[in-house]
N, C-alpha and C positions, 0 to 999 in steps of 0.2 A: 385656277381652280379646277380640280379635278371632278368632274360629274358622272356621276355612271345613269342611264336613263331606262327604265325597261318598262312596256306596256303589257296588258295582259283583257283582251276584251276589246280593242279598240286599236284602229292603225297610227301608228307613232309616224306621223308626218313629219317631214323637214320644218315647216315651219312650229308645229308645237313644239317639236327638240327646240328650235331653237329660241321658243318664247322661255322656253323650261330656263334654259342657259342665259338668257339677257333677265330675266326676272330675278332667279338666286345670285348671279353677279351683284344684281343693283343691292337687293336686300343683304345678301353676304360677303359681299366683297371684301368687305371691309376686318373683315377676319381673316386670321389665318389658318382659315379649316383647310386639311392635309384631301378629305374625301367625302362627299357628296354623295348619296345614293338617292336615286327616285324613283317611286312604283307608281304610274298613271293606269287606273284600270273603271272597267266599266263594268258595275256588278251586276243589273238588272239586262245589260247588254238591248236588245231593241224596245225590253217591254217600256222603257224612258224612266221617268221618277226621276227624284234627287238622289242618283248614282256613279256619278262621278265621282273617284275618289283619287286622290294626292297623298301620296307617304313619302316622306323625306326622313333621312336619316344622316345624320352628320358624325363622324366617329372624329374623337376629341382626342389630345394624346394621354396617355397615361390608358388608354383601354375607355376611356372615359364616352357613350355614346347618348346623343338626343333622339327623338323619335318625333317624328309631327305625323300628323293624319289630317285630314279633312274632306268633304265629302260634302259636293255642292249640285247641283242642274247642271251648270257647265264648266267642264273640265275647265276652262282660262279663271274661273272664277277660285276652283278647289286650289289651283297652282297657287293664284296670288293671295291668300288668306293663309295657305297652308306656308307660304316664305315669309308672310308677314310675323305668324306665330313664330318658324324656326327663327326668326330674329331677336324676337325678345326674348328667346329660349338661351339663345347662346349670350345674351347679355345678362343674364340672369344667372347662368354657370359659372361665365364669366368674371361677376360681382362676386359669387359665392369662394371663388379660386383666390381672389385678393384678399377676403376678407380673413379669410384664415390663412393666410402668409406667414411662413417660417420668420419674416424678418418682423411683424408688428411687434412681438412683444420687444426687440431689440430698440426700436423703432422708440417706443411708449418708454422706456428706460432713458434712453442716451438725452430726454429733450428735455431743458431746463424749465423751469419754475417763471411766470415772469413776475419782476420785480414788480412792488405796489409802489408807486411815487406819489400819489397825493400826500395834500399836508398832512398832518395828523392832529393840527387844531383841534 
């Protein structure tokens, strides 16, 4: 999985890279997303508040792109809420990809009727 990582407000440490990269594994992995983008940034910067903010962006094939945001107290908290969402995002584009499949109506045609076998007393 290819992740692109960039901070803006706040030092991108080795260890958040690399919470950033064991966390969308765990949540994503399991897809075949091509690219990964993350923006960790700190809006209020020292005055503190809940400004930590997490953007993730998954580009899908066909042009096809997700967007997650989320925006917590602590940066580990925006990460893991914000991959939780990108999860059900892509299983929900996902679903939506199958369901309109070139092959259902094919699909819906070719499957037989089943027989009624009770008696008919």
């Amino acid at each position: 999985m290819n992740i692109a990582i960039q901070s803006s407000g706040l030092v991108l440490t080795e260890s958040l890279r690399a919470y950033v990269h064991r966390r969308l594994q765990t949540a994503l992995g399991w897809a075949l997303t091509r690219r990964l983008a993350v923006w960790l940034s700190d809006i209020n910067g020292p005055r503190g508040g809940r400004d930590k903010r997490c953007k993730i962006q998954i580009s899908l094939d066909h042009g096809k792109t997700i967007i997650i945001e989320d925006t917590e107290e602590d940066m580990y908290a925006a990460i893991d809420l914000a991959a939780e969402r990108a999860d059900r995002a892509l299983v929900r584009q996902m679903a939506k990809n199958r369901a309109y499949s070139h092959d259902k109506g094919h699909t819906l045609a070719t499957s037989e009727p089943e027989s009624d076998t009770t008696d008919p007393r």
